[in-house]
Residue, then its C-alpha position, 0 to 999 in steps of 0.5 A: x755150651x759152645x759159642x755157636x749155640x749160644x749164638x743160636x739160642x740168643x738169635x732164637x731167643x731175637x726172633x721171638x721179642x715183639x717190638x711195639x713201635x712208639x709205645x710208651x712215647x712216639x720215636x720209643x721201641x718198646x722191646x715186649x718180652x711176653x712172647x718169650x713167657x707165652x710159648x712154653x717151648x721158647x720160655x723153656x729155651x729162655x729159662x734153660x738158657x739161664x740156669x746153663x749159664x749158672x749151673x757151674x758157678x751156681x748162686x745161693x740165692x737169686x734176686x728179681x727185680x719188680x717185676x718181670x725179675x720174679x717171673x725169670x728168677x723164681x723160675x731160674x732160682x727153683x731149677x738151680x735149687x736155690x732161694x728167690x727173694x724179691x725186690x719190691x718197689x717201695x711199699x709193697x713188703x710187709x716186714x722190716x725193709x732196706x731201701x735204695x731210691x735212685x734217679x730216673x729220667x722223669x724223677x726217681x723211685x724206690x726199692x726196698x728188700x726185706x732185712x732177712x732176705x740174704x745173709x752176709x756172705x751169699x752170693x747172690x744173682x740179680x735178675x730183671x728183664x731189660x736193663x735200659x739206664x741201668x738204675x734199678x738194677x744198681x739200687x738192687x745190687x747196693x740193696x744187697x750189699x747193705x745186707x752184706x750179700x755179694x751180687x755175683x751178676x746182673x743178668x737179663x734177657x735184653x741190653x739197650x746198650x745206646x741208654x748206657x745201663x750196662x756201661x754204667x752198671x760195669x763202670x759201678x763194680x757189677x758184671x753184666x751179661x744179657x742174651x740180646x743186644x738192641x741197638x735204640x731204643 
């Protein structure tokens, strides 16, 4: 894909993001993804805009993130032709798990993945909504990784790049890429 379509896609892809002013706290703009998953002509747009992305590097398997990830990656993980495995917020697997607890702004929260989700040596692509401070999607990659799993990137649809997410997940080994950067927060 040439870099004017993928400038279009991703200015297309803009347009259809709802901001929600002052949600969940007053001065927050909430950038709201439904739209995307609403209009099957957009969320075909959004999902072929992943699997382009992928199809020549494909992975072996693709992680979502609790819990928008399992939206994007089962879909994106089926048109590759690949596995999907889920990453569940603690408690919510029912067979042996690892778990990765990371800080948020208001204290931290748990991930876990199932021991049998991922074999030593499969590249994997990590997939979520948003990255806004970056911490779920960094427990995500060292859950990974304690598997033996290689995260070959993590990708979402938006980068709230003034929360510094992408720059912290950079500077901690992962590649990054998203298709629409949003200035605030």
């Amino acid at each position: 894909m040439t870099d004017d379509f993928n400038a279009g896609v991703n200015d297309y892809l803009r347009s259809k993001i709802r901001t929600v002013p002052d949600w969940p706290a007053p001065g927050v703009q909430f950038r709201d993804i439904t739209p995307l998953l609403q209009d099957p002509k957009t969320f075909r747009v959004l999902i072929d805009a992943f699997v382009h992305r992928y199809m020549d590097r494909r992975p072996d398997v693709v992680a979502g993130l609790d819990a928008r990830g399992f939206i994007l990656g089962s879909v994106v993980a089926y048109e590759l032709g690949v596995g999907f495995v889920p990453i569940r917020k603690k408690g919510k697997l029912p067979f042996t798990t690892v778990e990765e607890t990371y800080e948020l702004e208001y204290g931290s929260a748990t991930v876990e993945l199932h021991t049998d989700a991922v074999k030593p040596g499969q590249r994997v692509l990590l997939i979520d909504d948003l990255i806004a401070t970056g911490g779920t999607m960094m427990a995500g990659k060292k859950l990974l990784e304690k598997l033996g799993a290689t995260v070959i990137e993590g990708v979402a649809i938006v980068d709230l790049p003034e929360l510094g997410g992408s720059a912290r997940l950079k500077e901690g080994g992962l590649e990054v890429f998203t298709f629409v950067h949003f200035a605030g927060h």
